[in-house]
VEXFIFI-332906 format. One record per residue (C-alpha): residue number from 1; z, x, y. Coordinates in pm, whole numbers, always signed. Example, Ala and Ser with C-alpha at 12.3 -4.5 7.8 and 13.67 -1.06 7.14 Angstrom:
<rs>
<num:1&z:+780&x:+1230&y:-450>
<num:2&z:+714&x:+1367&y:-106>
</rs>
This chain:
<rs>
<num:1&z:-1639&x:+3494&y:-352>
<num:2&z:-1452&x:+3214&y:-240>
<num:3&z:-1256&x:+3016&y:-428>
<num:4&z:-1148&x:+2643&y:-494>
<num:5&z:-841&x:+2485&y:-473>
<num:6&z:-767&x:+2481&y:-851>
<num:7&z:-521&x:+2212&y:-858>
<num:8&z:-821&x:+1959&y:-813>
<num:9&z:-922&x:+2036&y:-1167>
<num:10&z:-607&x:+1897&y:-1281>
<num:11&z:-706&x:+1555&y:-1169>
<num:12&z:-850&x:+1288&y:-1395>
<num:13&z:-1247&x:+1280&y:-1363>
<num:14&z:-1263&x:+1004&y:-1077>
<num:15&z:-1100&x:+796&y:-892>
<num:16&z:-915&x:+451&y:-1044>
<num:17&z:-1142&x:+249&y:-816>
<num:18&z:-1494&x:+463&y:-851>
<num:19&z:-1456&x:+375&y:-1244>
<num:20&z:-1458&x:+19&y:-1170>
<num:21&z:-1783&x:+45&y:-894>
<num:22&z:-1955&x:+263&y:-1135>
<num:23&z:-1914&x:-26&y:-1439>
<num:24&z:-1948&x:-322&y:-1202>
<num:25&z:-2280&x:-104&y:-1082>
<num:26&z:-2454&x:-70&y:-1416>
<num:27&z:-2358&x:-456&y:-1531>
<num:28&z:-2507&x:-587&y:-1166>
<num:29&z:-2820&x:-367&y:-1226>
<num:30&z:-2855&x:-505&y:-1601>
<num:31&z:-2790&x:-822&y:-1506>
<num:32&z:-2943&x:-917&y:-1134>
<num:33&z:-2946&x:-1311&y:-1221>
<num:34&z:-2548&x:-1286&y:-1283>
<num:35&z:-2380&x:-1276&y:-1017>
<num:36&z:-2076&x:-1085&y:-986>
<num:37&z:-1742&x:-1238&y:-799>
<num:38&z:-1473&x:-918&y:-702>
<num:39&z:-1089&x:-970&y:-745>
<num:40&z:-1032&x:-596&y:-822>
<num:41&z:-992&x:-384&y:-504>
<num:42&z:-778&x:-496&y:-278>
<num:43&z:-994&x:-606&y:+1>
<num:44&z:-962&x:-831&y:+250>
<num:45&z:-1220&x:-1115&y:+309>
<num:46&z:-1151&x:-1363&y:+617>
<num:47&z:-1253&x:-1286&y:+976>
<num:48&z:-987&x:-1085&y:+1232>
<num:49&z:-747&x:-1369&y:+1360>
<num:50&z:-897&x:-1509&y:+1680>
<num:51&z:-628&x:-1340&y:+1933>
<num:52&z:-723&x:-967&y:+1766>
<num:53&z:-1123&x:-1033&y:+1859>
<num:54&z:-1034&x:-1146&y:+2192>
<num:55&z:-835&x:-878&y:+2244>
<num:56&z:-1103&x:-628&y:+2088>
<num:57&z:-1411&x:-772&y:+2326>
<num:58&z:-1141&x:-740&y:+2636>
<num:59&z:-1079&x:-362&y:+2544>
<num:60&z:-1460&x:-295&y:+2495>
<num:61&z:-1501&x:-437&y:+2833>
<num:62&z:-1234&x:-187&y:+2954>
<num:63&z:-1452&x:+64&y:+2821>
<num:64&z:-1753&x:-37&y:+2991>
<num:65&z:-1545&x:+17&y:+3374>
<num:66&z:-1480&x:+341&y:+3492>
<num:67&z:-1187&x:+243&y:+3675>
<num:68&z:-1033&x:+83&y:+3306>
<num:69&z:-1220&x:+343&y:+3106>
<num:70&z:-1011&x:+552&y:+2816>
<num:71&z:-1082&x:+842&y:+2664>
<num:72&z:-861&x:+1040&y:+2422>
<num:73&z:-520&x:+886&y:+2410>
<num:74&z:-175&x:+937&y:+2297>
<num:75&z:-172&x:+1019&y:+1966>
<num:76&z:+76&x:+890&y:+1833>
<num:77&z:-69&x:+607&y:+1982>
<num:78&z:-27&x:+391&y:+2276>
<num:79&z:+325&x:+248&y:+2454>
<num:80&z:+205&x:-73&y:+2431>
<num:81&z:+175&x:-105&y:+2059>
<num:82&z:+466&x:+78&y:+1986>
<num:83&z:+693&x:-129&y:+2187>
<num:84&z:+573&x:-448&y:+2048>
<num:85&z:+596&x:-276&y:+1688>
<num:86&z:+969&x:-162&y:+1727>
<num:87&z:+1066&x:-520&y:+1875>
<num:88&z:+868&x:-782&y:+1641>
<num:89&z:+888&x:-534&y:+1333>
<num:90&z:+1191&x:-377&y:+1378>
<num:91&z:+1454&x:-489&y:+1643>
<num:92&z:+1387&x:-881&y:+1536>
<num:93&z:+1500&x:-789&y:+1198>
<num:94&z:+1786&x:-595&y:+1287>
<num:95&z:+1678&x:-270&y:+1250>
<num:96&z:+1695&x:+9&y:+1492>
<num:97&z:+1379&x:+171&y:+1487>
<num:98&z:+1299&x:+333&y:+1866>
<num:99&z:+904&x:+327&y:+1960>
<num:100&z:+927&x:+698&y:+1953>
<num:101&z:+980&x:+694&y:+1626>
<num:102&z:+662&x:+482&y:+1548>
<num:103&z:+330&x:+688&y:+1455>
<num:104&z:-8&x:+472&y:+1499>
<num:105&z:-243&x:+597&y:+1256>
<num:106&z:-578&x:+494&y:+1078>
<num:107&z:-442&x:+373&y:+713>
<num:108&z:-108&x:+365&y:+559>
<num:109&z:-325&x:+520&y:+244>
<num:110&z:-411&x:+834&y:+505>
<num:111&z:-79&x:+830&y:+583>
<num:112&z:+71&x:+782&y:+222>
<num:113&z:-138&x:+1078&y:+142>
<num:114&z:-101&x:+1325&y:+434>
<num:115&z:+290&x:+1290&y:+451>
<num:116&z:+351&x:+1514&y:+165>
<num:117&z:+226&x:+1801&y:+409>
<num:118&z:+570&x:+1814&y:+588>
<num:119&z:+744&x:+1854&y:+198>
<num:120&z:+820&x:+2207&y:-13>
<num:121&z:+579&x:+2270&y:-277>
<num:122&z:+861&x:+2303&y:-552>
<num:123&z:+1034&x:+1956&y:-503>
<num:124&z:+1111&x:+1729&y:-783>
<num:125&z:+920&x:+1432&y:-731>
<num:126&z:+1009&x:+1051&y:-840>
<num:127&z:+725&x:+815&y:-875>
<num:128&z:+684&x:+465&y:-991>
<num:129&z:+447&x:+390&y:-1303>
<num:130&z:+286&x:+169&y:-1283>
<num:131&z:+170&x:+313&y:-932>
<num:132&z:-79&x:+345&y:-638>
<num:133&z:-308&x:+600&y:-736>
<num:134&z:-313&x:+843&y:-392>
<num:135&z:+82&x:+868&y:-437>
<num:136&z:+37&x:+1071&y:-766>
<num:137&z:-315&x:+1233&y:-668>
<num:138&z:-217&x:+1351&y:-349>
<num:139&z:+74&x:+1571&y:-522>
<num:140&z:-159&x:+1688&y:-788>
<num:141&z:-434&x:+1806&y:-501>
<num:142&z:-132&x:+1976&y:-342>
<num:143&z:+26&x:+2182&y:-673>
<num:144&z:+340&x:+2048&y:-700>
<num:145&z:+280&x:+1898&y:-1070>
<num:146&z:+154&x:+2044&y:-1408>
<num:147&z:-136&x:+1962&y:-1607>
<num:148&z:-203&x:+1561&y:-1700>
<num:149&z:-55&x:+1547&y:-2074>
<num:150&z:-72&x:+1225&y:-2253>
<num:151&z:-144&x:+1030&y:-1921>
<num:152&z:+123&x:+1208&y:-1705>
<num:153&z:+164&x:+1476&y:-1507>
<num:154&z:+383&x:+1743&y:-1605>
<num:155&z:+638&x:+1797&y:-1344>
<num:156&z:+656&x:+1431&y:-1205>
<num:157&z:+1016&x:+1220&y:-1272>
<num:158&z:+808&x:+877&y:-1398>
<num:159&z:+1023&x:+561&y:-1306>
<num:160&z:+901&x:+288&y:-1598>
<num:161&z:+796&x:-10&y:-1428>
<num:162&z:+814&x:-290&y:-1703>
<num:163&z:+884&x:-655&y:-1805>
<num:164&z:+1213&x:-540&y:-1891>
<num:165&z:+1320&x:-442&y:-1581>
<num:166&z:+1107&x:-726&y:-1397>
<num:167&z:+870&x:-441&y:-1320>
<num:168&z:+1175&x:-269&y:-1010>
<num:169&z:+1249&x:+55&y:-1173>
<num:170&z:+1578&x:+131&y:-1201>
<num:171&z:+1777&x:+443&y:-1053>
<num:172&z:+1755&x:+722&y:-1246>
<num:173&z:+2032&x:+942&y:-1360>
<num:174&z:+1827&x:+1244&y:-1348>
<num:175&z:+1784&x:+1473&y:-924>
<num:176&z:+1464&x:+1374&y:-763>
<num:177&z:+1378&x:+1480&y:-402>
<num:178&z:+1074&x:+1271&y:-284>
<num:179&z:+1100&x:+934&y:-389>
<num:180&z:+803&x:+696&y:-380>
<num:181&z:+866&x:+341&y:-369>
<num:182&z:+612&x:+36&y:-244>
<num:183&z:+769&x:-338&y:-222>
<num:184&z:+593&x:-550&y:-234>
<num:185&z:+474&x:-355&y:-484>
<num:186&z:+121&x:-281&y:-536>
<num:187&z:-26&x:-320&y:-846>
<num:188&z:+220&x:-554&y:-974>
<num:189&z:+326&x:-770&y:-713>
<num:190&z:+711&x:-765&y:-816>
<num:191&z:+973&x:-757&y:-483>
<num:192&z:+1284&x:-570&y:-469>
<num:193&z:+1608&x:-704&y:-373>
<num:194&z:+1874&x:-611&y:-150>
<num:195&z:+2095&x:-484&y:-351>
<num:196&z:+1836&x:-284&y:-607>
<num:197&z:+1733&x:-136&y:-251>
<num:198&z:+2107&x:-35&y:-168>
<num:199&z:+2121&x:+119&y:-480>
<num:200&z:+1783&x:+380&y:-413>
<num:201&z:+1963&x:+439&y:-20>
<num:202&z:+2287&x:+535&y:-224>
<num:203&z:+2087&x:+719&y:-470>
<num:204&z:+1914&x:+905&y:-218>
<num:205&z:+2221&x:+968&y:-10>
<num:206&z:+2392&x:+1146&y:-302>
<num:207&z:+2085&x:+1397&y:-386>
<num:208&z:+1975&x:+1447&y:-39>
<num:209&z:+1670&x:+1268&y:-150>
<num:210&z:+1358&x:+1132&y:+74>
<num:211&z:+1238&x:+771&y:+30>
<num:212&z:+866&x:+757&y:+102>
<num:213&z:+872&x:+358&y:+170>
<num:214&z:+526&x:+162&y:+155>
<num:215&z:+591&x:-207&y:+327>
<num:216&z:+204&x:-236&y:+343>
<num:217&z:+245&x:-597&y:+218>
<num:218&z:+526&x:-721&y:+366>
<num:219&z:+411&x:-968&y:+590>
<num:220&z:+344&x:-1190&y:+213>
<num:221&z:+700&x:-1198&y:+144>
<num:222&z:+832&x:-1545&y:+203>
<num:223&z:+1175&x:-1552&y:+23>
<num:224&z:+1431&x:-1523&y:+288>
<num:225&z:+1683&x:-1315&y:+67>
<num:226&z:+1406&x:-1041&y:+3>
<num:227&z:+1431&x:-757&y:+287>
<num:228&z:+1089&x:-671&y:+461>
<num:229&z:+1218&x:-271&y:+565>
<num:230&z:+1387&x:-1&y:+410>
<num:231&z:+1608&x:-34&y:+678>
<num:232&z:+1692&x:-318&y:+702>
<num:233&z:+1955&x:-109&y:+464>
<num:234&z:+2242&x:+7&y:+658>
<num:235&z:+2208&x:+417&y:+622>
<num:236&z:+1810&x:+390&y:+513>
<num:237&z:+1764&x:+546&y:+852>
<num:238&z:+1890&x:+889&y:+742>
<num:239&z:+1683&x:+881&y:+409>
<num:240&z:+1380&x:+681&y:+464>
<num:241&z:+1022&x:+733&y:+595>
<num:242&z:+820&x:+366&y:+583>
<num:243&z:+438&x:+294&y:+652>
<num:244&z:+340&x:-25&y:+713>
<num:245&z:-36&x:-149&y:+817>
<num:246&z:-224&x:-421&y:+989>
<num:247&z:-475&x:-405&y:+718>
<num:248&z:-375&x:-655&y:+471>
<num:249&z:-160&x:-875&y:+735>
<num:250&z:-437&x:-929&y:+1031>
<num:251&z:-751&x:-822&y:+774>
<num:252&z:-816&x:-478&y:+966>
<num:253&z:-960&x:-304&y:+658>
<num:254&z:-1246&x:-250&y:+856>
<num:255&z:-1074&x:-177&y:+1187>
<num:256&z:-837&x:+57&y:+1045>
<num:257&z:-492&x:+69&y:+1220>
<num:258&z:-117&x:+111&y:+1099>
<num:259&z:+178&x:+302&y:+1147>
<num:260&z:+435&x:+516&y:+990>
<num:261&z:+805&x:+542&y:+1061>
<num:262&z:+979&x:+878&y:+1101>
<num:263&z:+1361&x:+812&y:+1248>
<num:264&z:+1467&x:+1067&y:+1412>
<num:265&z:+1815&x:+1078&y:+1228>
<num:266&z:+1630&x:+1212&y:+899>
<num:267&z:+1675&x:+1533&y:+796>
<num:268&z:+1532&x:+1780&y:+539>
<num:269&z:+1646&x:+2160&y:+451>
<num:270&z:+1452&x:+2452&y:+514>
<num:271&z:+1442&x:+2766&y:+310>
<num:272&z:+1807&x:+2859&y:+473>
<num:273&z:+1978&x:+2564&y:+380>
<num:274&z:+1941&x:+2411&y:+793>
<num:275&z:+1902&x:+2056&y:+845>
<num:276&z:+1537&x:+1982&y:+983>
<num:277&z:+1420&x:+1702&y:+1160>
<num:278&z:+1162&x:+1584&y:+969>
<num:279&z:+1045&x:+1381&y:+1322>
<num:280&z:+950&x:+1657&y:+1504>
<num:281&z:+745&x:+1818&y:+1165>
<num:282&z:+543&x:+1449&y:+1137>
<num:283&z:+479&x:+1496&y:+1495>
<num:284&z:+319&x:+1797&y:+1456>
<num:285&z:+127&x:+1749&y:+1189>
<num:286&z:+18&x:+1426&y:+1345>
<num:287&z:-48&x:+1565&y:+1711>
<num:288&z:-265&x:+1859&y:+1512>
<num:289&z:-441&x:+1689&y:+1257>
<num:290&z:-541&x:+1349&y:+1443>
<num:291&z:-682&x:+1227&y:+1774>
<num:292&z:-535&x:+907&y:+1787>
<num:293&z:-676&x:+526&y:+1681>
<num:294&z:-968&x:+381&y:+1995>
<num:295&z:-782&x:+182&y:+2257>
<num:296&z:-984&x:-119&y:+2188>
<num:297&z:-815&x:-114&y:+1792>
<num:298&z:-488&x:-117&y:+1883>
<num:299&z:-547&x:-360&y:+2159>
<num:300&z:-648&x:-560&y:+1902>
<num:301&z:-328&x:-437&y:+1657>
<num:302&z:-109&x:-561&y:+1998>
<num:303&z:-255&x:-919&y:+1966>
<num:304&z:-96&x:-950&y:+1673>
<num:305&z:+259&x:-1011&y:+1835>
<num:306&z:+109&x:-1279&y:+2054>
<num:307&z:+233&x:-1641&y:+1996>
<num:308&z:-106&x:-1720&y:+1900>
<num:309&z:-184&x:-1406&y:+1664>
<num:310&z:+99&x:-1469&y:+1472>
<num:311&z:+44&x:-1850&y:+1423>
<num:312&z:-275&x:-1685&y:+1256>
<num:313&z:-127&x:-1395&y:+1120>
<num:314&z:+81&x:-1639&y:+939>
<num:315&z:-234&x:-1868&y:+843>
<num:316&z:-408&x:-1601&y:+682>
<num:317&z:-121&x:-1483&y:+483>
<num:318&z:-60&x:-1835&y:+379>
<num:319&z:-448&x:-1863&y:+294>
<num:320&z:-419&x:-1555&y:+32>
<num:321&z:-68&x:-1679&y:-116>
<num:322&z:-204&x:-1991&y:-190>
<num:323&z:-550&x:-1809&y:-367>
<num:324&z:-283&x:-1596&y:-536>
<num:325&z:-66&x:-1947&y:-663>
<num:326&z:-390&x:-2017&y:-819>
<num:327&z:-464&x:-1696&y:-998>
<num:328&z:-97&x:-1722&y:-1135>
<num:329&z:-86&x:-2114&y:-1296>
<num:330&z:-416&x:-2088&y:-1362>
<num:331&z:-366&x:-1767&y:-1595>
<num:332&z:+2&x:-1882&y:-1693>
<num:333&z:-216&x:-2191&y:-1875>
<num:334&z:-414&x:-1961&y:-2047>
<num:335&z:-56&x:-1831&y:-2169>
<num:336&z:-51&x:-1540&y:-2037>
<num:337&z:+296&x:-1352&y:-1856>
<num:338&z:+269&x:-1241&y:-1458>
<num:339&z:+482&x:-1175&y:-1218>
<num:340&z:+349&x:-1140&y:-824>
<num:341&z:+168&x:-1388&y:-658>
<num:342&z:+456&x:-1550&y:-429>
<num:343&z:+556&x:-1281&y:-229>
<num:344&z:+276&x:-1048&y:-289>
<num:345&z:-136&x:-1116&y:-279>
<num:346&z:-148&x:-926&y:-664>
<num:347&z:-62&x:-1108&y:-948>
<num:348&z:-32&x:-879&y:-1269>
<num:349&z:-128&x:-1018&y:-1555>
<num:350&z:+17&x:-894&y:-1937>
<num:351&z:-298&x:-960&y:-2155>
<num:352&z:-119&x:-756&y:-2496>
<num:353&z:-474&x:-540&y:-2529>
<num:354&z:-650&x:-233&y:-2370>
<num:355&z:-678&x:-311&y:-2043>
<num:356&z:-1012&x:-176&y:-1971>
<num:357&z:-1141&x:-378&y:-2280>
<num:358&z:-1006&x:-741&y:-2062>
<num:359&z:-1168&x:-573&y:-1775>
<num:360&z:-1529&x:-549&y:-1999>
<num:361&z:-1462&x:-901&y:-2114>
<num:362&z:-1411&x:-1051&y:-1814>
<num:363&z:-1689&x:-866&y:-1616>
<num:364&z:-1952&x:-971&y:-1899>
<num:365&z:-1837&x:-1266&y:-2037>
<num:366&z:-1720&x:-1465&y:-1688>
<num:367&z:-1874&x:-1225&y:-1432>
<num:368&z:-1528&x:-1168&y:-1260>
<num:369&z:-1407&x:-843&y:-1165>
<num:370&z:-987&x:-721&y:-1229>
<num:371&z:-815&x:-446&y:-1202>
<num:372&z:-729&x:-251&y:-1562>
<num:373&z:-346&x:-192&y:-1523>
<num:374&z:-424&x:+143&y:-1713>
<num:375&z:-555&x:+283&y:-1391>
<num:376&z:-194&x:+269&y:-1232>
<num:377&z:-44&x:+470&y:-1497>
<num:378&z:+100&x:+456&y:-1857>
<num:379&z:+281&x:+174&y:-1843>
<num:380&z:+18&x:-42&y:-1650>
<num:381&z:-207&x:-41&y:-2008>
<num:382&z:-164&x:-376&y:-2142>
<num:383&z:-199&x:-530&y:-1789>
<num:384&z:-468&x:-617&y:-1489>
<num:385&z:-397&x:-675&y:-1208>
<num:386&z:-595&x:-979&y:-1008>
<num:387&z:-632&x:-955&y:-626>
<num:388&z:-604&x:-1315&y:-451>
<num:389&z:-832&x:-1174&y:-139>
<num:390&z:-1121&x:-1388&y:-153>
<num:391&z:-1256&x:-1705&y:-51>
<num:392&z:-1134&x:-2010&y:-190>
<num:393&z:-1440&x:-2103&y:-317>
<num:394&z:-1451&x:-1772&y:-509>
<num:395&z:-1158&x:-1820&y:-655>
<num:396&z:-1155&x:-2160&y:-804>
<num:397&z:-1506&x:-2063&y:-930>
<num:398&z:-1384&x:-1712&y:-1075>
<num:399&z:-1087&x:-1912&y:-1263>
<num:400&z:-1282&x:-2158&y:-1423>
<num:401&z:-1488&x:-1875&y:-1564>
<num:402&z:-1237&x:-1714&y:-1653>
<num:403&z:-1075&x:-1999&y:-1851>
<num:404&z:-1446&x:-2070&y:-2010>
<num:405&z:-1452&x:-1675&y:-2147>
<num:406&z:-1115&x:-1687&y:-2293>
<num:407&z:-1122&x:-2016&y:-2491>
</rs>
């Protein structure tokens, strides 16, 4: 008969964000004259910036011609996006990053997920808690852990993420291999800084160590001294792998386009003890396992690095921070601690109680949806995390419930 992959039994019953629809769900259907207003998932609510649907109609139109007509193309995706990506992203910032190096994908969370394919089964991995939940998952799915004990996975170095260490875990003293790190970091909105980044490139430099680096939120970063890339780090190039999207900076959650970056320069061993460029194993995996994001999305993607589309690139951004300086005086009156919320659309909030109790009072006493910080790991209990993507309107309306439940 055939069998399962068993290491999916290993995983917690669902799904960190199919908890939360199944509880928002049942309160909607009990309650139909309540309704409900979503900060949880981290969803984007404005329109496309104006350049990225002009772009989009111009590319459909393309598609209508046969003389401009496209059918499958590169994929790794198209010159044209990958040029503007390593100049705007990369080269403007200092950073040497070559458009061959650039892989257009679907999702940085497909990509965040699927790059673990290229890895050994029996590396030691390092991963933040709190954390994204398909970092952790995806290594469960693919055996390299032990069972979940006490909220952990056996086999997994956990880097404590905590007010003490303004939520940036340190360096451990302890070998890791595969190295998972997100700034601006998602749930809790905290920034690294240049030299706390030095000190992972060092790190990783001494073990022979992998950073997987996800920049997904970068573009809400607005303190000059804070880098935007991993390598913006002189030597990251030989030790880091970074994703980055268009999701969260142009709203193309549902357009779906982003990109990782595999430098050619990085290396990992095979069984033999030979260096391997872990390039030309992305590439294959890519080339094998995807046929490439439609012409008209990343014609859309390229607007982006117009004048215009980043005038509203920037406008957007500016729209969420400014939902997200809400969130954070508003729940700073109410006397709670949070960090996030100036350089990062997530503002996680310490409420000192079970965090999926705060979520229940919140969803039935002021109709609001969070995130429980318990979802992220063992040291996100105590916390929620509250998403700033939403109208204005929502917000303001959202806070003053909030306020109202908590008095």
């Amino acid at each position: 008969m055939i069998r399962i992959n068993e290491n999916y039994s290993k995983l917690k019953a669902s799904y960190l964000f199919a908890d939360i629809a199944r509880r928002v769900g049942a309160f909607t259907s009990a309650n139909p004259a309540k309704p409900v207003i979503r900060l949880g998932i981290g969803d984007v609510t404005e329109p496309l910036p104006p350049a990225c649907v002009e772009a989009l109609h111009a590319a459909t139109d393309e598609m209508a011609q046969r003389a401009t007509f496209k059918g499958y193309g590169p994929e790794q995706g198209y010159a044209f996006l990958r040029d503007l990506i390593a100049k705007n992203d990369y080269a403007d910032r200092g950073c040497r990053i070559e458009p061959d190096e650039i892989f257009v994908s679907d999702g940085s969370k497909c990509d965040c997920g699927n790059i673990q394919e290229i890895f050994a089964t029996d590396i030691r991995l390092a991963i933040p808690d709190p954390v994204y939940p398909v970092y952790v998952d995806t290594n469960v799915m693919a055996g390299r852990t032990g069972q979940n004990v006490d909220g952990r996975y056996e086999g997994i170095l956990y880097l404590d993420s905590t007010a003490a260490n303004g939520y940036v875990p340190a360096v451990p003293t302890a070998p890791a291999d595969l190295i998972y790190l997100c700034f601006p970091n998602n749930p809790t909105g905290a920034v690294a800084t240049r030299a706390q980044l030095e000190a992972w490139v060092d790190y990783s430099k001494r073990n022979k160590a992998v950073i997987l680096y996800d920049s997904a939120y970068e573009s809400y970063i607005r303190d000059p001294a804070i880098p935007h890339s991993i390598y913006e780090i002189e030597g990251a190039r030989d030790v880091a792998i970074e994703f980055r999207s268009f999701s969260k900076t142009a709203g193309f959650t549902g357009t779906r386009c982003a990109y990782t970056v595999v430098p050619k320069t990085l290396m990992a061993a095979d069984a033999a003890g030979r260096p391997q460029p872990l390039h030309a194993l992305w590439n294959r995996r890519h080339t094998t396992k995807f046929n490439g994001v439609s012409y008209p999305v990343q014609k859309a993607a390229a607007a982006v690095f117009t004048e215009a589309g980043k005038a509203q690139v920037k406008g957007l951004t500016d729209f969420y921070l400014a939902n997200a300086r809400l969130i954070r005086e508003s729940m700073t009156r109410l006397g709670f601690a949070c960090v996030g919320g100036d350089n990062a659309p997530y503002i996680w909030i310490n409420v000192k109680r079970d965090s999926w109790e705060f979520f229940d009072l919140l969803l039935e006493k002021a109709q609001v949806v969070c995130t429980p910080g318990a979802g992220f790991g063992k040291c996100g209990e105590g916390h929620v995390r509250i998403s700033a993507f939403n109208s204005r309107e929502n917000v303001e309306k959202a806070l003053d419930r909030i306020a109202s439940a908590l008095r």
